[in-house]
Predicted model as a PDB file, atoms N, CA, C, CB and O in Angstrom, pLDDT in the B-factor column:
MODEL        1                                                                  
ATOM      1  N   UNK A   1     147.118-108.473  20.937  1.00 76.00           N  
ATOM      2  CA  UNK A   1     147.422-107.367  21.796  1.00 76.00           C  
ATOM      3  C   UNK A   1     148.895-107.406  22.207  1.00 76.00           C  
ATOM      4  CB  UNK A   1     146.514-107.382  23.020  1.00 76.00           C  
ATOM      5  O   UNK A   1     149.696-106.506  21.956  1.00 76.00           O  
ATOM      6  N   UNK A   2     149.143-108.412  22.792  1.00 82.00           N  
ATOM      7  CA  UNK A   2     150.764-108.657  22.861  1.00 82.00           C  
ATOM      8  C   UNK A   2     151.620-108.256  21.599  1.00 82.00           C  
ATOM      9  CB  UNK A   2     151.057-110.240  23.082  1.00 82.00           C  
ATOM     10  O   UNK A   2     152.436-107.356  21.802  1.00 82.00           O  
ATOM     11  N   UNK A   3     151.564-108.759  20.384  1.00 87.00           N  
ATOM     12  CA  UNK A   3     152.067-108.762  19.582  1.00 87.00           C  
ATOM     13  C   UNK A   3     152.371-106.991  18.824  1.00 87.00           C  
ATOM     14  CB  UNK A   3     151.360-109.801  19.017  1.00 87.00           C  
ATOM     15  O   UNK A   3     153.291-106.447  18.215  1.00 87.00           O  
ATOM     16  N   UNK A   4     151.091-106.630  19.281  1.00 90.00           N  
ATOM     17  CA  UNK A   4     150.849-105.301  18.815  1.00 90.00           C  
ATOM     18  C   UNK A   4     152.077-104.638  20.224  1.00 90.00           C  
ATOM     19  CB  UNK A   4     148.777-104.768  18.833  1.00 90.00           C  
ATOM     20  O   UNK A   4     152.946-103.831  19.894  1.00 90.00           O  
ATOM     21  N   UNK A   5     151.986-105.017  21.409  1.00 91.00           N  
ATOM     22  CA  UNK A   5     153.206-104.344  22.343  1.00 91.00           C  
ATOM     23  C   UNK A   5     154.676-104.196  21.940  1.00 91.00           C  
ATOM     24  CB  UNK A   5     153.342-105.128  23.563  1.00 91.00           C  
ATOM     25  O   UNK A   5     155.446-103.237  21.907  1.00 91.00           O  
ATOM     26  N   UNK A   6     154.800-105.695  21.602  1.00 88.00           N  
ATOM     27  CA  UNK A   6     156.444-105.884  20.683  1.00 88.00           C  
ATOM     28  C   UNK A   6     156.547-105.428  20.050  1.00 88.00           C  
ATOM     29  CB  UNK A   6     157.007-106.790  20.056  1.00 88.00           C  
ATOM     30  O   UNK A   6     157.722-105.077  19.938  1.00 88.00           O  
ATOM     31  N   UNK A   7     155.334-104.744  18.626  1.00 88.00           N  
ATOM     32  CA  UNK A   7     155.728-104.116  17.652  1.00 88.00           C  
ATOM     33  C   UNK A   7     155.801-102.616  17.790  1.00 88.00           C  
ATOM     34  CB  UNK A   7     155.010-104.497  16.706  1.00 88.00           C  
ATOM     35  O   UNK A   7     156.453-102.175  16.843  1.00 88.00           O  
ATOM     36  N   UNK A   8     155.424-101.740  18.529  1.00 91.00           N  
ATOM     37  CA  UNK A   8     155.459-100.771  19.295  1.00 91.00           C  
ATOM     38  C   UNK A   8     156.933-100.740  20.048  1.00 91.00           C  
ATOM     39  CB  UNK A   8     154.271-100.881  20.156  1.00 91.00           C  
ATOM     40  O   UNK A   8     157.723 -99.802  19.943  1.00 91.00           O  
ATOM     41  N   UNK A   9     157.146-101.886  20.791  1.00 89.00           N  
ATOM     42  CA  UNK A   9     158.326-101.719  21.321  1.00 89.00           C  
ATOM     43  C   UNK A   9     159.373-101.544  20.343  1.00 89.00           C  
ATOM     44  CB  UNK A   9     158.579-102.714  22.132  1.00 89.00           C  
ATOM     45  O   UNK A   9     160.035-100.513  20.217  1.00 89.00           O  
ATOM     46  N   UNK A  10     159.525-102.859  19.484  1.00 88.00           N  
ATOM     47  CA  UNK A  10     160.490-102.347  18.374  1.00 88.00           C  
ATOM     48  C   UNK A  10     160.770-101.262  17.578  1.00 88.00           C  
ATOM     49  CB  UNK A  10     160.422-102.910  17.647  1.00 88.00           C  
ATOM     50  O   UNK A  10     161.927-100.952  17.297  1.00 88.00           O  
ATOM     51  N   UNK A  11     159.769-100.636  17.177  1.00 88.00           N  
ATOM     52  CA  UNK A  11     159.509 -99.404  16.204  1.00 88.00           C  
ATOM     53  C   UNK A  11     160.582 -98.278  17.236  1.00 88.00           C  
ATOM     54  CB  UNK A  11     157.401 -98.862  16.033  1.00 88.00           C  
ATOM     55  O   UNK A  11     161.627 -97.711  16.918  1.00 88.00           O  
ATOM     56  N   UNK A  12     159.917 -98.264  18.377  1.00 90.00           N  
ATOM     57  CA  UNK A  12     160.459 -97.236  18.775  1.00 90.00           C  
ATOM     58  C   UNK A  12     161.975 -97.246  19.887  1.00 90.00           C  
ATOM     59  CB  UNK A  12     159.279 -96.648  19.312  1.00 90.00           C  
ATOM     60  O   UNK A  12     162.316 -96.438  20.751  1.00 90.00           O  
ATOM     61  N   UNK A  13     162.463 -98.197  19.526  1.00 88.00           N  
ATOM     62  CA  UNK A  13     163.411 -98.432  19.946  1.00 88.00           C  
ATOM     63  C   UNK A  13     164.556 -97.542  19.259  1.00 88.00           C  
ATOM     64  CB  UNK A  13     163.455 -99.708  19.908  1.00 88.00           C  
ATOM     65  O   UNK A  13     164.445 -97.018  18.150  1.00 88.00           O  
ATOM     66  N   UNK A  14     165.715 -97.454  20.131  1.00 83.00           N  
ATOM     67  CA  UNK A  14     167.288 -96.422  19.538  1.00 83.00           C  
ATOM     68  C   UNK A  14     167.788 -97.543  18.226  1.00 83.00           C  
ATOM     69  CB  UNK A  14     169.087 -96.261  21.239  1.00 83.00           C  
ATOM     70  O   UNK A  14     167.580 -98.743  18.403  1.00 83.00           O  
ATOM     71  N   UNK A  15     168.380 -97.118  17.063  1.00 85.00           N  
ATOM     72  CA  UNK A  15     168.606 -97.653  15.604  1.00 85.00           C  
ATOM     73  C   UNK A  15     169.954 -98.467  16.542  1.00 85.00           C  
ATOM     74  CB  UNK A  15     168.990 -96.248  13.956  1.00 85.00           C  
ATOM     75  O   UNK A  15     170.563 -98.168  17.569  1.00 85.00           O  
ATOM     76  N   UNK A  16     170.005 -99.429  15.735  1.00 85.00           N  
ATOM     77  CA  UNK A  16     169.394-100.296  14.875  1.00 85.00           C  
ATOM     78  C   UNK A  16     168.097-101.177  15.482  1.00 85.00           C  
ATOM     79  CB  UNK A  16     170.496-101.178  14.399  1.00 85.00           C  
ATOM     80  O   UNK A  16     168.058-102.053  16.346  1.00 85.00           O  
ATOM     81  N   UNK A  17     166.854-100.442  14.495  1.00 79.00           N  
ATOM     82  CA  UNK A  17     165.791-101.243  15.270  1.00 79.00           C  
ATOM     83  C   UNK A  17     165.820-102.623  14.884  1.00 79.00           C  
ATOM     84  CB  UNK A  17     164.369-100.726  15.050  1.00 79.00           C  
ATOM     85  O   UNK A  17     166.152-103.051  13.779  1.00 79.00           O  
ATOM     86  N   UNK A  18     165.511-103.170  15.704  1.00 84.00           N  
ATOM     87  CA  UNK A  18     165.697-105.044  15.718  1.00 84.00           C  
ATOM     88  C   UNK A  18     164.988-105.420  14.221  1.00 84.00           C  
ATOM     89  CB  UNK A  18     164.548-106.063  17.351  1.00 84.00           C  
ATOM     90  O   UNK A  18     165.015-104.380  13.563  1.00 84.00           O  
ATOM     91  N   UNK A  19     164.572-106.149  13.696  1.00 82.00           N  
ATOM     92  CA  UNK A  19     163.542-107.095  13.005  1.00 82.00           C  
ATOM     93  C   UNK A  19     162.582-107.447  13.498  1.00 82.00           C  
ATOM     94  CB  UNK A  19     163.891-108.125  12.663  1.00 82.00           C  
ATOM     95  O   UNK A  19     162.979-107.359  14.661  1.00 82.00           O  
ATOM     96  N   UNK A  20     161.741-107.741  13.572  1.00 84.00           N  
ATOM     97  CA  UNK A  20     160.562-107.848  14.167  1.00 84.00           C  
ATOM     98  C   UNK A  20     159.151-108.985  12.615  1.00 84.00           C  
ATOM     99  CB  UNK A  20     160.165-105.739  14.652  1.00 84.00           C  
ATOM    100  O   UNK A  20     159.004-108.714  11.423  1.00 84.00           O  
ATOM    101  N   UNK A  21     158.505-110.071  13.406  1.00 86.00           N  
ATOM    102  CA  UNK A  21     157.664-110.637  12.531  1.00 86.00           C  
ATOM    103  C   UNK A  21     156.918-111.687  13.763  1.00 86.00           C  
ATOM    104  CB  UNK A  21     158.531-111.376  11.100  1.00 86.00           C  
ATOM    105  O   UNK A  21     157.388-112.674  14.328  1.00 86.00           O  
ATOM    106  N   UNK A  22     155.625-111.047  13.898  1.00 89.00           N  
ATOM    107  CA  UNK A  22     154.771-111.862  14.602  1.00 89.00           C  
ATOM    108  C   UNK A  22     153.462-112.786  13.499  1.00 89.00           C  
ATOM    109  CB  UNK A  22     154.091-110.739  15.759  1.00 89.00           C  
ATOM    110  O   UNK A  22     152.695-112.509  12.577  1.00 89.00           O  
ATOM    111  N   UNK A  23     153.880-114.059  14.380  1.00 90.00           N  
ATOM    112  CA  UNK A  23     152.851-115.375  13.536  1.00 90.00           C  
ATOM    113  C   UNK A  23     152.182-115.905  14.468  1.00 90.00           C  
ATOM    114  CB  UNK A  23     153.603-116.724  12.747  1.00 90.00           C  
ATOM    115  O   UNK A  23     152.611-116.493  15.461  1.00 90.00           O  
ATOM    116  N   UNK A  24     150.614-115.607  14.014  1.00 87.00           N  
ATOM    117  CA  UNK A  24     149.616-115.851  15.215  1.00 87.00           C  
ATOM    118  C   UNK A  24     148.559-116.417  14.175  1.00 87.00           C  
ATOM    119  CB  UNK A  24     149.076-114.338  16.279  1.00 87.00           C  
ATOM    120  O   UNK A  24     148.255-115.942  13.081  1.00 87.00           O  
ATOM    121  N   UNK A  25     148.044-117.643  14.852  1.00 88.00           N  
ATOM    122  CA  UNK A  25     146.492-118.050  14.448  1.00 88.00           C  
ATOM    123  C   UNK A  25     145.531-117.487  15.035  1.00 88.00           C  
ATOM    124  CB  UNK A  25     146.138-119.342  14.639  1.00 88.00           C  
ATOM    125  O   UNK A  25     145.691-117.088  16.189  1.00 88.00           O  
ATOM    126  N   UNK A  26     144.458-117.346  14.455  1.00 84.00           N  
ATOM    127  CA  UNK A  26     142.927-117.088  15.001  1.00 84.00           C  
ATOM    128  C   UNK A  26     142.709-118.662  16.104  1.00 84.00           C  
ATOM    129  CB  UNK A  26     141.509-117.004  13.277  1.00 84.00           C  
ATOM    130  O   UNK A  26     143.408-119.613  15.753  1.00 84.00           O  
ATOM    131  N   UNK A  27     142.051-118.821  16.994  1.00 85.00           N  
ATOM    132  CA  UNK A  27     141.824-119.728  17.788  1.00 85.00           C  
ATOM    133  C   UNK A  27     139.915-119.515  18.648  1.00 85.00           C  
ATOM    134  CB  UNK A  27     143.280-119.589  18.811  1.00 85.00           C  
ATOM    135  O   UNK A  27     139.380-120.342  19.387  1.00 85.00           O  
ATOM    136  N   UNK A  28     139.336-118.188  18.200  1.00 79.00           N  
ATOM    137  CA  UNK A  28     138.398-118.175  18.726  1.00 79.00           C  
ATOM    138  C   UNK A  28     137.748-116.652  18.055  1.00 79.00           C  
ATOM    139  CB  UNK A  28     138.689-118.424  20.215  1.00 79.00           C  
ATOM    140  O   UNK A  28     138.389-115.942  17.281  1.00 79.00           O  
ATOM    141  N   UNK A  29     136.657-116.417  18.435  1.00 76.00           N  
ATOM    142  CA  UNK A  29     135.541-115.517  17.955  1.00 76.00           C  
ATOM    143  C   UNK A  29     135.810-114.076  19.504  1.00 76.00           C  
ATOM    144  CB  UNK A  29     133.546-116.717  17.922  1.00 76.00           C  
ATOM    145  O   UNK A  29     135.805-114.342  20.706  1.00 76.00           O  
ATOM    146  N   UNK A  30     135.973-112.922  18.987  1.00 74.00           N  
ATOM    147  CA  UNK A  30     135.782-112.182  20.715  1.00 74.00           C  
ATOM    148  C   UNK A  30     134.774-112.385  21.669  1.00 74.00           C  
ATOM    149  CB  UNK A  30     135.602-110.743  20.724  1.00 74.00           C  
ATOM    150  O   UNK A  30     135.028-112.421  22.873  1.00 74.00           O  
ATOM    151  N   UNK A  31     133.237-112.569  21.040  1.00 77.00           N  
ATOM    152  CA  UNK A  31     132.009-112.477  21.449  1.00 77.00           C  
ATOM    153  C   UNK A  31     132.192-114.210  21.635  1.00 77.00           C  
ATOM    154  CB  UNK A  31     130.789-111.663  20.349  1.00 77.00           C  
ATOM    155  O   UNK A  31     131.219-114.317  22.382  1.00 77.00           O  
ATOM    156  N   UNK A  32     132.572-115.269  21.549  1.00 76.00           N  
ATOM    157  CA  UNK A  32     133.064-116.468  22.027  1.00 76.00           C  
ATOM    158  C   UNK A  32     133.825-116.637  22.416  1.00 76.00           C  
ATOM    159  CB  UNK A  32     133.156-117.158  21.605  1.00 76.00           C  
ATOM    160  O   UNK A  32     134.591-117.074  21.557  1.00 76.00           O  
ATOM    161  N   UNK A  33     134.335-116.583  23.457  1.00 78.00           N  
ATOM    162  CA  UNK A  33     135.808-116.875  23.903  1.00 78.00           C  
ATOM    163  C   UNK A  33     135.698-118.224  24.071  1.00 78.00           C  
ATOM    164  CB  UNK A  33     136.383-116.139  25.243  1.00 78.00           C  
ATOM    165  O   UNK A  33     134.562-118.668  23.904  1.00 78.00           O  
ATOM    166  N   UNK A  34     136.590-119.031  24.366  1.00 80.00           N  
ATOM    167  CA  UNK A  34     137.016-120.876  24.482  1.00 80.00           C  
ATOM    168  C   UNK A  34     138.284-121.208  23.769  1.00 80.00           C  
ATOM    169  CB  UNK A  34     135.781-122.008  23.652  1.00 80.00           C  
ATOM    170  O   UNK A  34     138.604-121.109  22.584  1.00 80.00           O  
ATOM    171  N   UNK A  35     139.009-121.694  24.988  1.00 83.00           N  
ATOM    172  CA  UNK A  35     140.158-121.960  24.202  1.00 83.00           C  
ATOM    173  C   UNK A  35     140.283-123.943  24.205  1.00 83.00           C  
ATOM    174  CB  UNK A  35     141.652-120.980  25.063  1.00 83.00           C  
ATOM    175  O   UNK A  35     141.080-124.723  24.727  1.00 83.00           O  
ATOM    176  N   UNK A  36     139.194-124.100  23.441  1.00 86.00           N  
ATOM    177  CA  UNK A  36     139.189-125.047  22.526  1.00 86.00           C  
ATOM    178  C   UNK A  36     140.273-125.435  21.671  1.00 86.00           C  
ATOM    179  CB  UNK A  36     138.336-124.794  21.869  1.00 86.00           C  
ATOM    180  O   UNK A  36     140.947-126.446  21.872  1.00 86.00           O  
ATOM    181  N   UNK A  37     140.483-124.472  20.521  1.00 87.00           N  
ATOM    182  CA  UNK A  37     141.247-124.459  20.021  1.00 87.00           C  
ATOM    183  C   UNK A  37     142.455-123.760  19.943  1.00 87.00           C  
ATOM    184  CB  UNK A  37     140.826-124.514  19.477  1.00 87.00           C  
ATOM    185  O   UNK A  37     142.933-123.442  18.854  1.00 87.00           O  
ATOM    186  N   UNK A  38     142.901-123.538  20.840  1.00 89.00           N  
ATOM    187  CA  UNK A  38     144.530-122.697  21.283  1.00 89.00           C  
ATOM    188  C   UNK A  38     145.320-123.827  21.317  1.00 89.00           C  
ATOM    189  CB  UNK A  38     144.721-121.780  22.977  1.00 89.00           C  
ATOM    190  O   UNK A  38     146.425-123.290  21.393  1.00 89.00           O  
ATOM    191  N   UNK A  39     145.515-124.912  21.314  1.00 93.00           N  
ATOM    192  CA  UNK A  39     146.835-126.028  21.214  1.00 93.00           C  
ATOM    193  C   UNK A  39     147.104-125.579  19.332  1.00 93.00           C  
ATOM    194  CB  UNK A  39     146.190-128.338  21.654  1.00 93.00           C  
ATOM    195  O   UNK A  39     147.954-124.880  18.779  1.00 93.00           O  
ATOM    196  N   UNK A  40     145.907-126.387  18.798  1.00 93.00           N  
ATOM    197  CA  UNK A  40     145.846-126.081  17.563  1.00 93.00           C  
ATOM    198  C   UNK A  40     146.330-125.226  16.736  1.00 93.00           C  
ATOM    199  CB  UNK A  40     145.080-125.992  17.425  1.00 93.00           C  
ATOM    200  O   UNK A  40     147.078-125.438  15.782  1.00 93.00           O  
ATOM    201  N   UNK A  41     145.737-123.897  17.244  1.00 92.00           N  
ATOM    202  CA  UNK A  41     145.835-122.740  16.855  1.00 92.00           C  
ATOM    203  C   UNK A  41     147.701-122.216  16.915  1.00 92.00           C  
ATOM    204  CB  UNK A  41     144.722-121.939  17.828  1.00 92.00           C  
ATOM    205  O   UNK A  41     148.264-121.373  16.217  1.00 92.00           O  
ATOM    206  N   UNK A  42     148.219-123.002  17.908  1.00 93.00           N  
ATOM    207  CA  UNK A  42     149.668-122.586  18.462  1.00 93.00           C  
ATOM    208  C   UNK A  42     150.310-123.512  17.450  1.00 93.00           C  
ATOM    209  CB  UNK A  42     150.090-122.911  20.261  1.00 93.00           C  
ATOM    210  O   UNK A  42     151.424-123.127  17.094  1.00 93.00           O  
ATOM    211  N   UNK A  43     149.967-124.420  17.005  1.00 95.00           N  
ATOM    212  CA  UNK A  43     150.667-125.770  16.775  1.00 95.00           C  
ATOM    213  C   UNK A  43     150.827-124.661  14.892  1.00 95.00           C  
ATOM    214  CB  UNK A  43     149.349-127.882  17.084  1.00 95.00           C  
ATOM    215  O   UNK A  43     151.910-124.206  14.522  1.00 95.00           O  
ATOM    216  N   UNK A  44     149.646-124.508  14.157  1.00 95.00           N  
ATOM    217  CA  UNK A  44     149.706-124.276  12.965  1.00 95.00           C  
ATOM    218  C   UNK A  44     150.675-122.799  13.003  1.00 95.00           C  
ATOM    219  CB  UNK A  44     148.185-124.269  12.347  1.00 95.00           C  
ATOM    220  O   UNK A  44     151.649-122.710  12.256  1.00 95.00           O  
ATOM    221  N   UNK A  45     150.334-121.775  13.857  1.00 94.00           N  
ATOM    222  CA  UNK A  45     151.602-120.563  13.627  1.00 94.00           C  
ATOM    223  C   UNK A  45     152.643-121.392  13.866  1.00 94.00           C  
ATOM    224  CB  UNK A  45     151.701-119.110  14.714  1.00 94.00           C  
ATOM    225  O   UNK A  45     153.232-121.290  12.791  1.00 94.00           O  
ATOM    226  N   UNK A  46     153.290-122.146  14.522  1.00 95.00           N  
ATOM    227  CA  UNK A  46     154.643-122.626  14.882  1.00 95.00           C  
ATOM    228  C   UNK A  46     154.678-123.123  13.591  1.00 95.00           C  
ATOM    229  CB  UNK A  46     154.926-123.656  16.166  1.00 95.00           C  
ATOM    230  O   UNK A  46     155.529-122.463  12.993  1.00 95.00           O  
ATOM    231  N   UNK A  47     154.126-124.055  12.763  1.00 97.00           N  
ATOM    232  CA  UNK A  47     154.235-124.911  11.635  1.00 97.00           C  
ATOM    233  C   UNK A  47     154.829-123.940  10.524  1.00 97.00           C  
ATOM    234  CB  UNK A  47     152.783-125.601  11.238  1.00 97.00           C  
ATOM    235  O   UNK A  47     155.893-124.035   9.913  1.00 97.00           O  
ATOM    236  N   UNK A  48     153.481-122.645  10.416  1.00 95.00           N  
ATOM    237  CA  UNK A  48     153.723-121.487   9.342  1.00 95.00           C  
ATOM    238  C   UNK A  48     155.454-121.035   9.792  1.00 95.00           C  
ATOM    239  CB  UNK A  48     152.338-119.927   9.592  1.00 95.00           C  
ATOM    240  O   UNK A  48     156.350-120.938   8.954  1.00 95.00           O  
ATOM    241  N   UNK A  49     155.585-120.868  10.864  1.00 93.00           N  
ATOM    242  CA  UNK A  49     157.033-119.760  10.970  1.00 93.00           C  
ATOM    243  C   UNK A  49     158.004-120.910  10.495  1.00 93.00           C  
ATOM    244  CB  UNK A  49     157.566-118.969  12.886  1.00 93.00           C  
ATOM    245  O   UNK A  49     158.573-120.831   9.406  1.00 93.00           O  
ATOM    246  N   UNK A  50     158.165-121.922  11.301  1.00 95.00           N  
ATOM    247  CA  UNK A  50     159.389-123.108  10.322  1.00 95.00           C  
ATOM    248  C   UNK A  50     158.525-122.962   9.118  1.00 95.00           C  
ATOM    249  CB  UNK A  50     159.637-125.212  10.909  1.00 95.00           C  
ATOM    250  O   UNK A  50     158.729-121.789   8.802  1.00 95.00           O  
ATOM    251  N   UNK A  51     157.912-123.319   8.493  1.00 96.00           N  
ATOM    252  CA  UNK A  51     157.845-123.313   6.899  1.00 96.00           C  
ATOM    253  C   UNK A  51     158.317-122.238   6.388  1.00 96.00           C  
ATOM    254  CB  UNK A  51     156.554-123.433   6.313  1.00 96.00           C  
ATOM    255  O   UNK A  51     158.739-122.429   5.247  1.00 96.00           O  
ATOM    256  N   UNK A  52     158.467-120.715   6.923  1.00 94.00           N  
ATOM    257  CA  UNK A  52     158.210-119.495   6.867  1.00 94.00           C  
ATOM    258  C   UNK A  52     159.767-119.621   6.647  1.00 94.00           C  
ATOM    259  CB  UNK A  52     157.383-118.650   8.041  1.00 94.00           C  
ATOM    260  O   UNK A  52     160.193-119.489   5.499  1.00 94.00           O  
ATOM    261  N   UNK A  53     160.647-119.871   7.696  1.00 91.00           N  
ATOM    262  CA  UNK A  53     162.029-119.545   7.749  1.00 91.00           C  
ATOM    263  C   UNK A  53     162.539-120.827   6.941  1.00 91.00           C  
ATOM    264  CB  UNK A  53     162.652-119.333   9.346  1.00 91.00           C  
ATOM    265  O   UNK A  53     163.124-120.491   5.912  1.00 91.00           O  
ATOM    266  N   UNK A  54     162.471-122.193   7.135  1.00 92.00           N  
ATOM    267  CA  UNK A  54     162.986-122.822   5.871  1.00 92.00           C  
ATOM    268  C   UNK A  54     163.048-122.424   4.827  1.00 92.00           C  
ATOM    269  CB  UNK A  54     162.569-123.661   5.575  1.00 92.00           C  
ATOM    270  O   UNK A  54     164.171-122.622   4.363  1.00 92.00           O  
ATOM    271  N   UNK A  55     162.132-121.739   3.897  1.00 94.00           N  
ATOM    272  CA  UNK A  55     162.171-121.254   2.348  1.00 94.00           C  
ATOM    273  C   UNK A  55     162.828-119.508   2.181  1.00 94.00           C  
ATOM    274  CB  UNK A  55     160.310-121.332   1.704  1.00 94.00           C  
ATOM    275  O   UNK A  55     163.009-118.955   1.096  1.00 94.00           O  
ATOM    276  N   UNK A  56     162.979-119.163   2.940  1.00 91.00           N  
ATOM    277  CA  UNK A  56     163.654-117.848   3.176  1.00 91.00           C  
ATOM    278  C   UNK A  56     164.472-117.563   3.937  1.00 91.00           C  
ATOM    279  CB  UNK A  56     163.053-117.068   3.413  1.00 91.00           C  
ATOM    280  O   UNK A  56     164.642-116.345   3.992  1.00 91.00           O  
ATOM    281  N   UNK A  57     165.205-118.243   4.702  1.00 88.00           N  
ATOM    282  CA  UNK A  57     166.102-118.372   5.365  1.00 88.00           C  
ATOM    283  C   UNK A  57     167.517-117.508   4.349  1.00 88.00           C  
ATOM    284  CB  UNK A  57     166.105-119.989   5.732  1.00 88.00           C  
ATOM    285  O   UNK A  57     168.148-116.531   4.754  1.00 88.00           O  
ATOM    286  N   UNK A  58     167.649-117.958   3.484  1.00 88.00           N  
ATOM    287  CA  UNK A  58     168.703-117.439   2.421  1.00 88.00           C  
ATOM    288  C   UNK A  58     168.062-115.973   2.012  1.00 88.00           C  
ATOM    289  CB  UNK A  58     168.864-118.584   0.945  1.00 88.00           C  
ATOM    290  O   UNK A  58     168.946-115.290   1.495  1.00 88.00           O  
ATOM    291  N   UNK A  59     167.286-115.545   2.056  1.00 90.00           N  
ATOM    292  CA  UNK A  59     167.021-114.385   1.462  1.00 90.00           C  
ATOM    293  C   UNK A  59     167.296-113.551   2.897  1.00 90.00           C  
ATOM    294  CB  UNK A  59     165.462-114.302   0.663  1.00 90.00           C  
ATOM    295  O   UNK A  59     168.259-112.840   3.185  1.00 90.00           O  
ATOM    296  N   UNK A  60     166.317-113.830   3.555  1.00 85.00           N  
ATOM    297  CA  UNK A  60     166.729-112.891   4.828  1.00 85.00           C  
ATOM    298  C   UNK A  60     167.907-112.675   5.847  1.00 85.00           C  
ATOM    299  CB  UNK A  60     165.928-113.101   5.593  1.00 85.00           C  
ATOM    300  O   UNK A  60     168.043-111.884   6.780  1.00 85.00           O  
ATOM    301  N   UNK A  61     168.835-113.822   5.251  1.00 84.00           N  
ATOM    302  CA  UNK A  61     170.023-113.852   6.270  1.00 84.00           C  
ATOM    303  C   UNK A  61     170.986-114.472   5.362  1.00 84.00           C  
ATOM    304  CB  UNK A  61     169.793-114.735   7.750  1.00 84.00           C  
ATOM    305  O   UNK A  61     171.277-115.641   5.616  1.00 84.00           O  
ATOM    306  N   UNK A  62     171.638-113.815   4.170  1.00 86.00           N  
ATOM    307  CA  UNK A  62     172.423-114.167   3.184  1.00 86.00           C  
ATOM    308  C   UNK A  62     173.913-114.657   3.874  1.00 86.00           C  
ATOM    309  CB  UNK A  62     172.487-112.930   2.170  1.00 86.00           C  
ATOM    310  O   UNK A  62     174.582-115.673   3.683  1.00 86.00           O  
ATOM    311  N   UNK A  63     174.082-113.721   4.574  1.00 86.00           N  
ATOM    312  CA  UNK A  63     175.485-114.055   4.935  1.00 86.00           C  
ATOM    313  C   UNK A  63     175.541-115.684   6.374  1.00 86.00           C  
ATOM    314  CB  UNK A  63     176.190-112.198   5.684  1.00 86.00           C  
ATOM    315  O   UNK A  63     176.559-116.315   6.659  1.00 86.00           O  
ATOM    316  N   UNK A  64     174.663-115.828   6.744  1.00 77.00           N  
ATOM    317  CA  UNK A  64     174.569-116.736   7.626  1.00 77.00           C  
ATOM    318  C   UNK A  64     174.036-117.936   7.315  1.00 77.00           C  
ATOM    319  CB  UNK A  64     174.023-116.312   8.511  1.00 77.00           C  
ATOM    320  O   UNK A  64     172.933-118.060   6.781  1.00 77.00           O  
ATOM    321  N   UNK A  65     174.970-119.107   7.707  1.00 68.00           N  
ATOM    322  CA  UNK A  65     174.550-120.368   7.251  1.00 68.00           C  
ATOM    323  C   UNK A  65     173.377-121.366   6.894  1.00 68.00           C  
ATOM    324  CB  UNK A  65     174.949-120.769   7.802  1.00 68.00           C  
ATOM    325  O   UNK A  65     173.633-122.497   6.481  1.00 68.00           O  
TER     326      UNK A  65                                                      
ENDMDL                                                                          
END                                                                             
């Protein structure tokens, strides 16, 4: 739901619209809620986005180091 706000926000923002890329794990069921697994769940999106930006880092930001 958050994520869906930022992306809304960005879209409609005055040009140049920003970039925008949200990385979220699943951590629970709706009809189950428990955040059991929300450390977890935080720990593996954080993992995906550094893995994410290490291997593309050069493609998406050519001119920057």
């Amino acid at each position: 739901m958050e994520a869906y706000g930022v992306h809304c926000a960005c879209m409609e923002v005055a040009e140049p619209s920003p970039m925008f890329l949200c990385v979220k794990s699943v951590c629970d069921f709706a009809e189950d809620k428990s955040d059991d697994w929300q450390e977890y769940a935080a720990f593996t999106a954080a993992q995906f986005f550094w893995e994410f930006l290490a291997a593309e880092w050069g493609a998406l930001f050519p001119s920057w180091p």
